[in-house]
Residue, then its C-alpha position, 0 to 999 in steps of 0.5 A: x287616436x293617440x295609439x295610432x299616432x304612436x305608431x306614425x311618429x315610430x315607423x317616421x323616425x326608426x331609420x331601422x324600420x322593417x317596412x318598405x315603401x310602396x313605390x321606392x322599392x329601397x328594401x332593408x336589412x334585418x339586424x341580428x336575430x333577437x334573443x329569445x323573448x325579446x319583442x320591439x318596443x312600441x312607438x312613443x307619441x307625438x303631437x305631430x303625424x308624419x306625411x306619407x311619402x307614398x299613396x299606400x304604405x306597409x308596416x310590419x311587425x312581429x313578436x319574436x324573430x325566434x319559435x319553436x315546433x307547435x308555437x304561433x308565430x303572431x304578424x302585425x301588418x299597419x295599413x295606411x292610405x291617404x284619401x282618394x285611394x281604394x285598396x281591396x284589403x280583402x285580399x289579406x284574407x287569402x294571401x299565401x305566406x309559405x312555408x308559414x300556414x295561415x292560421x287565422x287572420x284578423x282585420x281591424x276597422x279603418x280608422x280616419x287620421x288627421x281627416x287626410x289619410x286612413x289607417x287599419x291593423x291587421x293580424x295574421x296567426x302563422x304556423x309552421x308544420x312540424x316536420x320542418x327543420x330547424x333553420x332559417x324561415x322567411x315569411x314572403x312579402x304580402x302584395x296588396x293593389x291599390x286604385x288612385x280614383x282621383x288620378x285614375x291610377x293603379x299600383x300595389x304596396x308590398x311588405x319586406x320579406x322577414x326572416x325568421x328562426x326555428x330552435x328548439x329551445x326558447x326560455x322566458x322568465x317572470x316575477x310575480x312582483x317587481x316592487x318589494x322591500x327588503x327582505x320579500x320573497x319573490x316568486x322568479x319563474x323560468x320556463x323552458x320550452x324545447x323539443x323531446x331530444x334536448x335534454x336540460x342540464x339541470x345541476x347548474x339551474x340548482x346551483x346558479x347565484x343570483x347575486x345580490x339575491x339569496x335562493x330560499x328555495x328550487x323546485x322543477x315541474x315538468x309537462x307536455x305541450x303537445x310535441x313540445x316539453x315545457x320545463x317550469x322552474x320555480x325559484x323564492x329568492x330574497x335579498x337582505x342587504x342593500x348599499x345606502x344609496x341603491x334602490x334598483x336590483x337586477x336578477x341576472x341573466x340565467x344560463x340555460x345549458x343542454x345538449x341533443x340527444x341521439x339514439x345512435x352513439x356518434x363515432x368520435x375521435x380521441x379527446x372529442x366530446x361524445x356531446x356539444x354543450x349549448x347555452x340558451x339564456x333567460x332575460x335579466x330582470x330589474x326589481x325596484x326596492x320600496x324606499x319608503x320603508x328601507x328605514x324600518x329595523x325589522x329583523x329578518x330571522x322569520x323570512x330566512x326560513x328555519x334555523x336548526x340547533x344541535x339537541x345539546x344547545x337546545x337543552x343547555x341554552x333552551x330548556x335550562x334557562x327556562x327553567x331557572x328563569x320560571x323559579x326566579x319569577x315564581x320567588x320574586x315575583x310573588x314577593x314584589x307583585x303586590x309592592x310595585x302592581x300600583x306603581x308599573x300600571x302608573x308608569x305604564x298610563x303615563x308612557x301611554x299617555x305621553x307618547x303622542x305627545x313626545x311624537x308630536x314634538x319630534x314632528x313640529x321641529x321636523x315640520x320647522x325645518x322643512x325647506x321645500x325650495x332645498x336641493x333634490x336631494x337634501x329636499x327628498x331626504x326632508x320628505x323621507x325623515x318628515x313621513x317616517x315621522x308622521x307615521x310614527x306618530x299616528x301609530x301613536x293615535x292608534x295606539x300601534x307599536x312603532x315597527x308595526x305602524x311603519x310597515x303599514x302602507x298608506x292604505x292600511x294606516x288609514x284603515x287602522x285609524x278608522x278602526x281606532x275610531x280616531x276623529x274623522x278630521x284627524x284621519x282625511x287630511x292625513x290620508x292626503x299627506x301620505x299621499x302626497x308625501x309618497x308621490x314625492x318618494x316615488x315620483x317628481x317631487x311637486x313643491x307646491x303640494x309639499x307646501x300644501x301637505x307641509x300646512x296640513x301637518x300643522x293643521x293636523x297637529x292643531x286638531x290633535x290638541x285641541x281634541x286632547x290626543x296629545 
């Protein structure tokens, strides 16, 4: 029920709507074709349905304004009706929509809204033959009768014709992730459907800058998709730098350059370009930054890929270096293993020993100083510096190195401490801190679950002492 109010409260208030009242008979512009892949947003709820302005209304959607040869176009119609009135939706199955072929056609149950009126979603699967040519399309307007039984009436409702567009080049791109931190790699994907006479230009796909992103690696795949080819560019691309405050990036938009191509050479004048660029672009794409874990000091040298050395840098400052360092551990350290072996394994316990205990200390003053009625920003920061904190600590229990335990997720930290055979009652409380304490980074910050998760890491303090982990 609350999907069909979306789609009453949308069609009300959209002043641009493709629809057509049934009596009114007032028809609408179309705006300006989209751009390739751009589809219309759905409707947002709200508590209240609007009123039909007539007995039987039509609403129209479709996916995208632009196709190319061998590719369904995909045509929503929204069917609503106030009670009392019979329409014959049977008749959707044999409407003639040419020059489009109907492939299939898909009618959804009828639904009661608000017990005053009902609503039912049918789907029409178009095709347009192959030979036609490039160019503007409409999509003819679909007439549906109605008879009022209560007033003894007839009518019929009618759509608003819908122009569409034949090209013959259509891009779309992807990312596998839209979420990473810094220094992932993301898989960005670009595929290019056009028609066997358009020929790509490649180089400038090779050669695109995606600032602030680096290109780590371009490979091309071509196939056939029926009369169609389909060109697939598969892109790894990372970024290793980040302003303090920025935590949305954008892919650029990607232009796509290509020409037609004829079998016979144009006659031309002098100066006269023998082919007519053209530019098609793929939609930019926003990629979120984790936050969370921008504080980690990770080097990035292994994400970067292989970095070659000349021969003569690797003799001089790889191999002789080795060399004389293994003669001097082989002299010292035969000489000095014996006199120093019982006083590092001591330093060595003591640090072991010792470092939950320093941790816990850091976290208590961080914990002192939480104020959860702070200004946003001064209140996030505390979230941010209090869960580093916490992590590192726990890392501590489980005897994991500070790098390691902060590139953790929550799940995995938890995980960890399990495998540690931590104590059970040191391991939930700190899974609902975490928790918490990443819903407030990444979403609304709920003071009073902060207060709850600010006693809980005292709590939790409590019980590591009490069971001698610190």
């Amino acid at each position: 029920m609350v999907c069909f109010l979306c789609f009453f409260v949308f069609f009300h208030n959209n002043d641009n709507s493709w629809a057509q009242d049934s009596n009114s008979g007032e028809k609408e512009t179309l705006l300006d074709y989209a751009t390739p892949g751009s589809e219309q947003k759905a409707p947002q709820v709200e508590e209240n349905a609007p009123d039909l302005s007539g007995p039987v209304e039509l609403w129209t959607f479709i996916d995208n304004y632009r196709f190319v040869s061998g590719k369904m176009v995909h045509l929503t119609v929204q069917l609503l009706w106030k009670l009392g009135i019979n329409v014959n939706t049977e008749k959707f199955e044999n409407v003639d929509l040419s020059p489009f072929k109907v492939e299939n056609v898909t009618i959804g149950e009828r639904q009661i809204f608000n017990n005053d009126r009902d609503y039912q979603l049918i789907t029409f699967m178009l095709s347009l033959p192959d030979d036609k040519e490039e160019g503007l399309y409409t999509i003819p307007s679909i007439t549906i009768p109605y008879k009022d039984e209560v007033n003894k009436i007839t009518g019929q409702a009618t759509t608003s014709p819908i122009p569409l567009k034949k090209v013959p080049i259509m891009v779309e791109a992807s990312v596998d992730k839209d979420v990473v931190n810094l220094g992932d790699r993301i898989h960005y994907q670009i595929m290019i459907w056009h028609e066997r006479y358009i020929e790509i230009l490649k180089e400038n796909l090779k050669t695109f800058k995606f600032d602030p992103f680096k290109m780590l690696d371009c490979n091309f795949r071509e196939e056939t998709d029926g009369r169609l080819k389909k060109l697939i560019v598969d892109y790894d691309i990372s970024v290793y730098d980040l302003a303090e405050e920025e935590n949305t990036l954008e892919i650029p938009s990607l232009p796509v350059l290509y020409y037609k191509q004829t079998d016979e050479v144009p006659e031309r004048e002098e100066g006269e370009e023998l082919f007519v660029t053209q530019q098609v672009s793929a939609p930019a794409i926003l990629v979120l930054m984790n936050s969370l874990l921008k504080k980690v000091d990770v080097p990035l040298e292994s994400v970067k890929g292989i970095v070659t050395y000349p021969k003569r840098n690797i003799y001089l400052r790889g191999y002789l270096p080795i060399i004389f360092g293994a003669i001097i551990i082989a002299v010292l350290g035969v000489l000095e293993m014996r006199k120093y072996a019982g006083k590092i394994s001591s330093i060595v316990r003591e640090k072991v020993a010792e470092s939950p205990k320093v941790h816990a200390e850091k976290l208590e003053e961080l914990v002192e100083g939480f104020n959860c009625d702070a200004e946003s920003q001064e209140l996030r920061k505390s979230v941010v510096n209090t869960g580093y904190a916490l992590r590192v600590f726990l890392g501590a229990l489980a005897e994991v190195p500070k790098e390691s335990i902060l590139s953790f997720t929550t799940t995995k930290i938890i995980q960890t401490l399990k495998m540690r055979k931590v104590a059970d009652n040191l391991i939930e409380p700190a899974c609902l801190i975490l928790k918490t304490f990443d819903s407030a980074i990444f979403g609304k910050a709920d003071t009073t679950e902060l207060e709850k998760a600010v006693h809980g890491i005292k709590d939790l303090l409590k019980e590591a002492k009490k069971r001698g982990y610190c």
